[in-house]
C-alpha positions in Angstrom: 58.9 -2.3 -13.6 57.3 -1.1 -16.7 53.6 0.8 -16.6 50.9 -2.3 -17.9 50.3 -1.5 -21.6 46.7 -1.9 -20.2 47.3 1.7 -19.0 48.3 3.1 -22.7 45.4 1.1 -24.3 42.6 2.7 -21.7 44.1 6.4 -22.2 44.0 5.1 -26.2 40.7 3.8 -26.2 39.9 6.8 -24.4 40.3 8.9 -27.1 37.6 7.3 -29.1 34.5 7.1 -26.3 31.7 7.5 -27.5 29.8 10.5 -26.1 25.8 10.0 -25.8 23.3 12.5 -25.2 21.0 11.1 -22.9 18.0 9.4 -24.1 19.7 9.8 -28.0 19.3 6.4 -30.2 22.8 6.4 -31.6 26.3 7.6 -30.1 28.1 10.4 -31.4 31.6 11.6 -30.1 31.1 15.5 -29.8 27.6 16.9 -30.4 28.1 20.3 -31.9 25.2 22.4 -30.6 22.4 23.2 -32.6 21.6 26.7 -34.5 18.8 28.3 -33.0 16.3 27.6 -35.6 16.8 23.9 -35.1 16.1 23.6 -31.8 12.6 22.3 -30.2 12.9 21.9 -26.3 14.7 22.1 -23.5 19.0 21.7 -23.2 21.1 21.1 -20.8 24.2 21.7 -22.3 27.8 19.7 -20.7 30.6 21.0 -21.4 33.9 18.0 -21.0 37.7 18.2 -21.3 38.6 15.7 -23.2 42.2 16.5 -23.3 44.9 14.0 -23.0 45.1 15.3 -19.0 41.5 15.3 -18.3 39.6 12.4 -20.2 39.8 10.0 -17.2 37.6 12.2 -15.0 35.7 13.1 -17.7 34.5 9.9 -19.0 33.5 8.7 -15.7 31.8 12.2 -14.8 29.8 12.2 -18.1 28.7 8.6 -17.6 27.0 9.5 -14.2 25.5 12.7 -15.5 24.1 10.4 -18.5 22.5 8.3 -16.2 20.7 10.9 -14.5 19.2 12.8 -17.7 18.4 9.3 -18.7 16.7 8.6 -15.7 15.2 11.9 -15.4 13.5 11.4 -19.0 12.5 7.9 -18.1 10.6 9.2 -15.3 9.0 12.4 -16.8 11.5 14.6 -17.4 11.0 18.3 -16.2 7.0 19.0 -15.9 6.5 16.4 -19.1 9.3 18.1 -20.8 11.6 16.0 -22.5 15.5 17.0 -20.9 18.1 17.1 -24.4 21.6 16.7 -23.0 23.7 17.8 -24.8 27.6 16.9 -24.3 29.9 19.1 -26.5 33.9 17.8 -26.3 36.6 20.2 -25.8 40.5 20.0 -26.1 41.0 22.4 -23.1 41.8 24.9 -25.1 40.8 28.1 -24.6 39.6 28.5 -28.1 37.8 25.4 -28.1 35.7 26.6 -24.6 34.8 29.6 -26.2 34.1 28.1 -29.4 31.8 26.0 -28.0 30.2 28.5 -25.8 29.8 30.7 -28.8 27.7 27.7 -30.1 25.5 27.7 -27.1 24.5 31.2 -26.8 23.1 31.5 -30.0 20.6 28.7 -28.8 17.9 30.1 -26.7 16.7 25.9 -26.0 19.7 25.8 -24.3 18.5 27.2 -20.9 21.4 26.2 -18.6 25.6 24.8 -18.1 25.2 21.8 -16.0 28.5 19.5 -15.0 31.5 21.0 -16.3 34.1 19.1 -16.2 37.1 18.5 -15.4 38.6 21.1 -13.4 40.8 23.6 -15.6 37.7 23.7 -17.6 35.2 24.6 -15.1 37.8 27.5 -14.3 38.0 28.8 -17.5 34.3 28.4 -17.9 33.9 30.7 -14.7 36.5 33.3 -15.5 34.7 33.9 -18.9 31.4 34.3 -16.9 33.0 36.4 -14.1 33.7 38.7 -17.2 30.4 39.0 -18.2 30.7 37.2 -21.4 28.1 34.3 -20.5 24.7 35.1 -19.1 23.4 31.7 -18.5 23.3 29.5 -15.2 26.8 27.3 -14.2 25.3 24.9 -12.2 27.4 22.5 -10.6 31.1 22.7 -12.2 34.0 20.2 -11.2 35.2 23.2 -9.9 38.0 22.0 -7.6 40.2 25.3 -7.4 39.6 27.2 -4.3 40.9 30.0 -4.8 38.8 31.2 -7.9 36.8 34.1 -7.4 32.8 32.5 -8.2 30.6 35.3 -10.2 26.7 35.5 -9.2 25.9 32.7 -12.0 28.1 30.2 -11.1 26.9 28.0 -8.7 29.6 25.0 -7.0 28.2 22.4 -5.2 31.1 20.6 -4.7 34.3 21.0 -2.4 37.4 22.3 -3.0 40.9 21.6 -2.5 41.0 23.5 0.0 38.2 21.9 2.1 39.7 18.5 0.7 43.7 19.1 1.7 42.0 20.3 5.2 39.9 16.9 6.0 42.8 14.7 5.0 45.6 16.5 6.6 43.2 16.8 9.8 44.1 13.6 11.3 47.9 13.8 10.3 48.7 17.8 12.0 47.0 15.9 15.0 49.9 13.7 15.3 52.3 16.6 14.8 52.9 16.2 11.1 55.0 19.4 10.1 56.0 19.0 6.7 54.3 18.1 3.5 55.6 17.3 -0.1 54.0 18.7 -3.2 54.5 16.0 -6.3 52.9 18.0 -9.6 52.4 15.3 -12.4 53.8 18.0 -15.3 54.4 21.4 -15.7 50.9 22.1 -16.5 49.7 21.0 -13.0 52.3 22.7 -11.6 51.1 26.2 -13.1 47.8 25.5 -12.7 48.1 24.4 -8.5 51.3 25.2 -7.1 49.7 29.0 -6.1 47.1 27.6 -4.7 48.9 24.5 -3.1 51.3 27.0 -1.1 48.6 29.4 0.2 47.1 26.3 1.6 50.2 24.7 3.1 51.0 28.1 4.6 47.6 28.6 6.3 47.6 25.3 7.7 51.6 26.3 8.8 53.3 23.8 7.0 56.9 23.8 5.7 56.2 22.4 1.7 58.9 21.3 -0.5 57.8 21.0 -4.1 58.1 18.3 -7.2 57.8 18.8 -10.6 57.5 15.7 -13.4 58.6 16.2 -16.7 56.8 13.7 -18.4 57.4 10.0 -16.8 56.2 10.3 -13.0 57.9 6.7 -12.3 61.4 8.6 -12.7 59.9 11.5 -10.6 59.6 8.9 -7.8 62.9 7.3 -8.1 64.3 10.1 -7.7 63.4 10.8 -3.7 65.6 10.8 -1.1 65.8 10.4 2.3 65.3 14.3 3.1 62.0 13.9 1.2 58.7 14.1 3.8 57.0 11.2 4.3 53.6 12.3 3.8 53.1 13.8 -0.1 50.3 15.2 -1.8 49.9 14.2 -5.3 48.4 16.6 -8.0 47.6 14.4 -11.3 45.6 11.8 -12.6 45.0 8.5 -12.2 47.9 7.4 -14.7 50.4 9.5 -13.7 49.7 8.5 -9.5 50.0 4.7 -11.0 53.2 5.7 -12.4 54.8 7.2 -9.5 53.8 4.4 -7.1 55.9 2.3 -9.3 58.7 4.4 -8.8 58.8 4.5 -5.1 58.3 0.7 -4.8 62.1 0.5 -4.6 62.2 3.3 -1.9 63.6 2.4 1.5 61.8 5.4 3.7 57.6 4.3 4.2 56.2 7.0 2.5 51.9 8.2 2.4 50.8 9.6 -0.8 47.4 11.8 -0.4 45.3 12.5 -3.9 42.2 14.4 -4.4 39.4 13.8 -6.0 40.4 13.8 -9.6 42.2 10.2 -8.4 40.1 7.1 -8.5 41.3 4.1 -6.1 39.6 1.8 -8.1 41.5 2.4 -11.1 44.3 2.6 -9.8 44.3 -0.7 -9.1 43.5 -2.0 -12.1 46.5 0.1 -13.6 49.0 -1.8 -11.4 49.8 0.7 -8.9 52.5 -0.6 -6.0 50.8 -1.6 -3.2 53.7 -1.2 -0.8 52.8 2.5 -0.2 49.5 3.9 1.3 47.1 6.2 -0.3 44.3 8.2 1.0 42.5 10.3 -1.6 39.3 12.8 -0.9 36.3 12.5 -2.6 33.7 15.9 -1.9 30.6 13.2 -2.5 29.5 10.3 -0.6 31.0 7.1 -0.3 29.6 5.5 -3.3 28.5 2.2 -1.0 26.8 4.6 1.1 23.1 3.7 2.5 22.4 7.4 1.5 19.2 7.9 -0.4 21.8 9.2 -3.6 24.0 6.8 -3.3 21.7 3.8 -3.3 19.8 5.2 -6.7 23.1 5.8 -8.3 24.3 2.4 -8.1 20.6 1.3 -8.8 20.7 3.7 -12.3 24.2 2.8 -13.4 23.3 -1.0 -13.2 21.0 -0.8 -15.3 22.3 2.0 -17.7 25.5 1.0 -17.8 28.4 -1.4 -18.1 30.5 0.7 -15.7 31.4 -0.2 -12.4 30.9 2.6 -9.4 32.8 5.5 -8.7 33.0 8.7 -6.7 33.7 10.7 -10.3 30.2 9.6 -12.1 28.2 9.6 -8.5 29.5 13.1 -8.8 28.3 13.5 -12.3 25.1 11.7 -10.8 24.7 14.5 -8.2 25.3 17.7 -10.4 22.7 16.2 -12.9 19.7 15.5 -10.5 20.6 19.0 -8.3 20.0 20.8 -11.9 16.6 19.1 -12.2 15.8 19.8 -8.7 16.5 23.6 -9.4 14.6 23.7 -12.8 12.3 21.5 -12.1 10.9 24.2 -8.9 10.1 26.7 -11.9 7.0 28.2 -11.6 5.7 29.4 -15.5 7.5 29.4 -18.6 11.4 27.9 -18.2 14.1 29.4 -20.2 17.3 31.0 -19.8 16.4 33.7 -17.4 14.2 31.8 -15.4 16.6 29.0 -14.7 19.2 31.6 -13.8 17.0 33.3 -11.2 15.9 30.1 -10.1 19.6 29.2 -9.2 20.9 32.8 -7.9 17.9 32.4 -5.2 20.3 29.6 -3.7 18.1 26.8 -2.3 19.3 24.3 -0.2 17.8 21.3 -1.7 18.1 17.5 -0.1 19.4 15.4 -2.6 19.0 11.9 -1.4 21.5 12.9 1.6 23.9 15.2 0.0 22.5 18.7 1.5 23.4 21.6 -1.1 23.5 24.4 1.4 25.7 28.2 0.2 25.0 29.5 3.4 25.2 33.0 2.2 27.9 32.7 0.1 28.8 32.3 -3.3 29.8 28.3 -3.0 28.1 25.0 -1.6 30.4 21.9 -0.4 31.4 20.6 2.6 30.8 17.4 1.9 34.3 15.3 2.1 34.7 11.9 2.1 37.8 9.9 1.6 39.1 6.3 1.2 42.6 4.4 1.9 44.1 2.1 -0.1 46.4 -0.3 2.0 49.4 -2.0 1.1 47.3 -5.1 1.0 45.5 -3.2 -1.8 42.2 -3.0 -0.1 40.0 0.0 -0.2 38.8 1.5 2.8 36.0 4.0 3.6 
């Protein structure tokens, strides 16, 4: 069974979304930041991967931070200050992240990082400010690895794969589950998670056999055999997971396939995943049909932003957008760079709309885990 071409033309068309700083009359693809002598208010500056890898979570994450600053503007913005968001595009390159952060040091308007995303990017962005190199708030990264030492102006809010793996293996150790599979989408995941992946698994004293793709997950998933566990934990996107469903449809052995957060059920669908085998996938955010306060306004603000249906990736971008306004918005006298970053190192616990941001006393937030089921009806289940 061959991948839709529906898949190819999304990942294509992709490549030419248009990013929009919020509240900005016409769309522009990456906004290069401003000089210094250009600029007249108050940034938030995004960083996104737009990578071949990475542009499905980041699409939908930007479109939910959009929202937000959009929102926030229509209502105000910070103290009557007009909020610029400013979007800048990277490859995922190291070059191109420091390029770009290059450009936003040299702009004092630019008073804090706000929704990095996806996840190799937010680490890089952190390791460059664990060096020193970037004294300016991180507020809210996609950060999803664990075991990344957070410097004092980084600020998570979101929950890791280790607090992820831990709610959605919860239910299976309790039924004696012993044995997990690790499937790694390329050899980029792979070096980027499998570390991590096997600290995890052996804290949680499970045996872990290991997968690697090499380009076409479908093959990857062919390829099992009857020694393989039944229970394995996919690290990729949402194409590659569609993919590798289609290889197992021909499988004999029932098989449960667990994804994080960088996986979106909802698209999966529409990518023609096989629905003959179960997956649960984690989200570190509320259900996004939730009655919470958050969830209800996001859903309310994406209606009637955007064409875009609802997802846990933009209620995501939703959250790390409005819990930056909360923080800046609690700034007593003038607001710029420093400001902001005290502001945040003080580590409040604000309430937003239900999702609790609470450090206690350490350097990350996020225990918040959600996570749904698609059947092999192909229903989704909270």
């Amino acid at each position: 069974m061959l991948l839709p071409p529906s898949l190819t033309s999304r990942r294509q068309w992709l490549q030419h979304v248009s990013v929009l700083a919020a509240g900005a009359a016409a769309p522009v693809w990456a906004q290069p930041a401003k000089p210094a002598t250009a600029s007249r208010g108050l940034m938030v500056a995004q960083l996104v991967d737009f990578s071949s890898e990475q542009q499905d979570v980041s699409k939908d994450f930007l479109i939910g931070s959009r929202a937000a600053w959009q929102d926030i503007n229509a209502h105000g913005g910070i103290r009557g200050r007009r909020v610029e968001h400013l979007a800048i595009e990277t490859d995922g390159t190291p070059a191109s992240v420091r390029n770009a952060l290059a450009s936003l040091k040299k702009d004092p308007a630019c008073v804090v990082l706000s929704g990095t995303v996806g996840d190799l990017l937010a680490s890089q962005v952190t390791a460059i400010s664990r060096q020193g190199e970037l004294n300016i708030a991180h507020a809210a990264p996609w950060l999803q690895n664990s075991s990344l030492e957070v410097d004092d102006n980084t600020f998570p809010i979101f929950a890791g794969r280790q607090e992820q793996l831990a709610h959605a293996l919860k239910n299976l150790s309790v039924m004696g589950m012993k044995e997990l599979g690790a499937v790694y989408a390329n050899a980029r995941e792979y070096a980027a998670l499998h570390g991590e992946v096997e600290r995890i698994a052996a804290g949680m004293q499970l045996r872990l056999q290991s997968f690697q793709g090499t380009g076409d997950t479908r093959l990857l998933g062919q390829k099992l055999t009857a020694s393989t566990p039944a229970v394995l934990l996919f690290l990729g996107g949402t194409p590659e997971l569609a993919q590798f469903t289609q290889g197992l449809e021909k499988q004999a052995r029932q098989r449960y396939i667990l994804a994080l957060s960088d996986v979106n059920l909802q698209t999966l669908l529409q990518m023609g995943a096989a629905r003959n085998t179960p997956i649960i996938a984690t989200q570190p955010v509320p259900m996004v049909n939730a009655s919470l306060p958050v969830a209800r306004k996001y859903r309310e603000t994406l209606a009637r932003l955007f064409d875009e249906p609802p997802n846990s990736l933009s209620l995501a971008g939703y959250i790390a957008a409005r819990y930056t306004f909360e923080v800046l918005n609690e700034i007593e006298g003038p607001l710029t760079r420093q400001s902001a970053l005290a502001s945040f190192q003080r580590r409040a616990s604000p309430d937003i709309g239900g999702f609790r941001v609470n450090f206690k006393g350490q350097r990350r937030s996020g225990s918040y885990v959600t996570q749904s089921m698609m059947t092999q009806e192909g229903r989704l289940i909270g």
